[in-house]
C-alpha positions in Angstrom: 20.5 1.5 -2.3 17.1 2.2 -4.4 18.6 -0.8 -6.7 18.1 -3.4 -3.8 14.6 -1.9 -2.7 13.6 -2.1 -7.0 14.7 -5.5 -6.5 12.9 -6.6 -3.2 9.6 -5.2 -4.9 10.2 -7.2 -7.6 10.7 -9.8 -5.9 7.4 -9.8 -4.3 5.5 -9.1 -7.6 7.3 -12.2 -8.7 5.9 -14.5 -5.6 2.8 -12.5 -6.2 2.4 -13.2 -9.8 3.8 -16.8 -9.5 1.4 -18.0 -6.6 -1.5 -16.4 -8.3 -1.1 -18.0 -11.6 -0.3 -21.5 -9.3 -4.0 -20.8 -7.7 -2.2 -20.7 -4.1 -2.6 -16.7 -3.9 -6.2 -15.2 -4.0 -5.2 -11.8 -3.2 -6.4 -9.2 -5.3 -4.7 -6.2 -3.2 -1.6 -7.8 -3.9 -2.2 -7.8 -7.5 -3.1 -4.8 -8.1 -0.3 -3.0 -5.5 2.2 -5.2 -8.4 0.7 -3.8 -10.8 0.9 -0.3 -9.8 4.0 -0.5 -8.6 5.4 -2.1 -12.1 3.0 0.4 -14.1 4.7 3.5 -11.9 7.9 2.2 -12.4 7.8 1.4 -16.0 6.1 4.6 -16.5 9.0 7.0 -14.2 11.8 5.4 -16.0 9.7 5.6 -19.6 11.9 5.2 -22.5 13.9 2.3 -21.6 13.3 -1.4 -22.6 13.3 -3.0 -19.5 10.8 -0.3 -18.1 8.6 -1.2 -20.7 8.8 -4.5 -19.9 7.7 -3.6 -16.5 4.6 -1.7 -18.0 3.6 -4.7 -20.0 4.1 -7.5 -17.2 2.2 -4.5 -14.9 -0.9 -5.0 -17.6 -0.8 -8.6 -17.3 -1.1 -8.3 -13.5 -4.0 -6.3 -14.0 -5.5 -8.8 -16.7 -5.1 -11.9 -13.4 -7.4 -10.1 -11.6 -9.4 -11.1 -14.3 -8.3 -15.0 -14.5 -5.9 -14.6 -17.3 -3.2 -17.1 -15.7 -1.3 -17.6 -19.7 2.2 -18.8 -20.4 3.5 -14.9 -19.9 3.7 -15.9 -16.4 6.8 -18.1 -16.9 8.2 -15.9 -19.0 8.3 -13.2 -16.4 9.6 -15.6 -14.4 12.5 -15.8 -16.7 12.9 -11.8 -17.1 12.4 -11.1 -13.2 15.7 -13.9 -13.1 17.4 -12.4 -15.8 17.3 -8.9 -13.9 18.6 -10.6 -11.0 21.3 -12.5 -12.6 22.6 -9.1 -13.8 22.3 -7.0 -10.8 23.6 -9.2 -8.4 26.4 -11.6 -10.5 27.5 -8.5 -13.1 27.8 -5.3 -10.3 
């Protein structure tokens, strides 16, 4: 059950991140509630790649707030699908 609510919260950091890097988002709350809950979550389950992963795309949220928008977006586009693919297809 905490596996599909880990996944619905990622999928709204990955609409969050995605419409703020396409300039259609201007929220900052929602930014910043991403990146906490990425940065909490990378830091509870410390030790594992894909939690640092989290921490890192959690730092990059932070660094929008700023107006970085860079070319990590797409690629956590691609990680947030690859997590999905292998939830969801390999359970």
């Amino acid at each position: 059950m905490i596996v599909w609510l880990f996944h619905i919260a990622d999928l709204f950091v990955l609409v969050t991140m995605v419409g703020t890097h396409l300039g259609l988002l201007d929220s900052w709350r929602a930014l910043l509630g991403g990146a906490a809950y990425l940065l909490g979550k990378g830091w509870f389950y410390r030790g594992d790649f894909m939690s640092m992963i989290d921490m890192v795309l959690g730092i990059y949220l932070i660094m929008m707030l700023f107006g970085a928008a860079w070319t990590l977006t797409w690629i956590a586009v691609a990680w947030f699908l690859y997590k999905f693919i292998v939830a969801f297809v390999l359970r």
